[in-house]
C-alpha positions, -999 to +999 in steps of 0.1 A: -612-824-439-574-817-451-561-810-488-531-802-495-515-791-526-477-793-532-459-771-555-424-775-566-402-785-593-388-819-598-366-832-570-375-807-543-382-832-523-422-835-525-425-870-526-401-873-503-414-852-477-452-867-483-436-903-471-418-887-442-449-866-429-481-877-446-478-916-459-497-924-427-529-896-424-532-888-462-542-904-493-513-892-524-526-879-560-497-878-581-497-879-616-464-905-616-485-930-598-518-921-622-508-916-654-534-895-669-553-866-662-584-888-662-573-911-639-562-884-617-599-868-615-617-900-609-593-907-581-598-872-567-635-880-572-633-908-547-612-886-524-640-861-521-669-885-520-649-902-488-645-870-476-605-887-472-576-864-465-554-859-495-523-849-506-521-836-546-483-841-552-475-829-584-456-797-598-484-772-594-460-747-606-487-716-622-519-705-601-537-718-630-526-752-623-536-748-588-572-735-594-580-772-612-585-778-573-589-754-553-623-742-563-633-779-564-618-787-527-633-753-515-669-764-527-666-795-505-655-777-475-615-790-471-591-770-457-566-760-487-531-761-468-501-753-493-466-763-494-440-744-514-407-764-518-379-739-526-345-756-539-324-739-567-320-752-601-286-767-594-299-784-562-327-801-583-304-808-613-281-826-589-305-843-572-323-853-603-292-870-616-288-892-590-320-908-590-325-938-616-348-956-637-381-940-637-376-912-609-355-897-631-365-867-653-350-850-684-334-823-673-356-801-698-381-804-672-364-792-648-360-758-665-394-759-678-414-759-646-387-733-629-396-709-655-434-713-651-434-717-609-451-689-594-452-688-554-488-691-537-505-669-526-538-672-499-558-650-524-559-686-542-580-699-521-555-711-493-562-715-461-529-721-446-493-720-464-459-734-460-425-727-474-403-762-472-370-765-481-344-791-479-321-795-445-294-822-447-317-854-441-344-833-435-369-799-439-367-766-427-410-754-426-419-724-419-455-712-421-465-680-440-484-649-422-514-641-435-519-609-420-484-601-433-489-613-465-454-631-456-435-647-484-402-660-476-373-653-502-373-677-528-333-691-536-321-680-562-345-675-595-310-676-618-295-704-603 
């Protein structure tokens, strides 16, 4: 069994990348689609009692937003895969401003979750971790070493 936790501001591509490499194998949590943090646990409820693989695709930006499942996913033996997407402020702003309707966020919240993200770490509880960042039409992934304690440089924290 297969969770796997995004973290990421706005408009680094989560959703995005979730359609492109996980629409097919994984069932999404995301609190656009759900709503409420109620709706969002009785769904992951379901998940877990279908033993189904999941993706949680929301900003997980602060370890303490990440340990709301990990502890939970661990319990029902999943594997806890991370994905760090790494984009700069002014990539997500710009991003973020071409989107419409709904998809589009203030750009307050933007700045918000970029102050609070903090990178994984495996002393979370994760199993596996991957950095992802945006390549033309596509992704750059790059899997961090445990052994290493490999983190890859975020872009620029300022910027």
């Amino acid at each position: 069994m297969e969770a796997i936790l995004f973290i990421g501001m706005q408009a680094s591509g989560k959703s995005t990348f979730y359609k492109k490499h996980f629409f097919n194998s994984h069932v999404r949590i995301s609190m656009d689609l759900l709503k409420t943090r109620n709706r969002e646990r009785q769904f992951l409820q379901v998940c877990l009692k279908t033993t189904a693989k999941l993706v949680i695709d929301n900003t997980n930006p602060r370890k303490e937003d990440r340990q709301q499942y990990i502890p939970l996913l661990k319990e029902r033996r999943y594997q806890v895969i991370g994905y760090y997407f790494q984009t700069s402020l002014p990539e997500a702003l710009a991003r973020n401003s071409a989107r419409e309707g709904k998809d589009k966020v203030k750009d307050v919240a933007l700045y918000d979750v970029r102050k609070k993200l903090e990178p994984p770490a495996f002393s979370e509880g994760f199993d596996r971790l991957f950095s992802v960042r945006i390549q033309g039409d596509g992704f750059e992934i790059t899997e961090w070493r445990k052994e290493e304690g490999h983190v890859p440089e975020p872009p620029d924290r300022l910027g």
